[in-house]
C-alpha positions as CSV (number, residue, x, y, z in Angstrom):
1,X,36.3,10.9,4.8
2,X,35.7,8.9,1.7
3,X,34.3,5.6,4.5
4,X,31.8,8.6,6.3
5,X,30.8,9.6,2.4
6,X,30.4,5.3,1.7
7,X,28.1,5.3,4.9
8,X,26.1,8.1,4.1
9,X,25.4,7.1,1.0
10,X,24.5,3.6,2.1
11,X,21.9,4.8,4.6
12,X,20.5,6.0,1.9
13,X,19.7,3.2,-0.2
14,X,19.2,1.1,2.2
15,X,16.3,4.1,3.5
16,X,15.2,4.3,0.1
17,X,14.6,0.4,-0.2
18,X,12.5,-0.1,2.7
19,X,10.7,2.6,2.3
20,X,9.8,1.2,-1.1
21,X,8.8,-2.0,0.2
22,X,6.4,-0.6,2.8
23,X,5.0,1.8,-0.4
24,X,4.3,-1.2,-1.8
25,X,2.9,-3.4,1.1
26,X,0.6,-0.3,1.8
27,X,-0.2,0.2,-2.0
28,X,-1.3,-3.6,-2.5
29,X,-3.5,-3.1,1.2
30,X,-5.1,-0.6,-0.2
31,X,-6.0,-1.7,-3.4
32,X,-7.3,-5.4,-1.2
33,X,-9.4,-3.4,1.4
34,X,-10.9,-1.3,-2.1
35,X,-12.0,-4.2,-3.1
36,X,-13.6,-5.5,-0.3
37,X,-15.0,-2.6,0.1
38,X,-16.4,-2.8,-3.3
39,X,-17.6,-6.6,-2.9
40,X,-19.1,-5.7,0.2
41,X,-21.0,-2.9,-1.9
42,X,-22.4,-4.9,-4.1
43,X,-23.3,-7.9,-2.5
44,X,-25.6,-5.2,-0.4
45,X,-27.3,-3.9,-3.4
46,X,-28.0,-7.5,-4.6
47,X,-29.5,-8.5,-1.5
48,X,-31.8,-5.6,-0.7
49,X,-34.2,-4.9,-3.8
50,X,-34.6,-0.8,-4.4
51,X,-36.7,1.0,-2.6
52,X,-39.7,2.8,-5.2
């Protein structure tokens, strides 16, 4: 009983660590494609003069 309990529990972390890791691959993805995004943005606006 006590090794079912020691698997159980190790699942567990070891579910909990890669789910971390992939919240933090996607977290750091989506904080580069922002950025891009934002780049992108402004490079537009500098290149195009405002329409009056």
């Amino acid at each position: 009983m006590m090794l079912l309990s020691f698997h159980i529990v190790a699942i567990g972390v070891l579910a909990g660590v890669i789910g971390n890791i992939a919240y933090q691959m996607g977290k750091k993805e989506g904080i580069r494609l922002a950025v891009h995004e934002f780049e992108s943005q402004q490079s537009s606006s500098e290149e195009s003069p405002p329409v009056t």
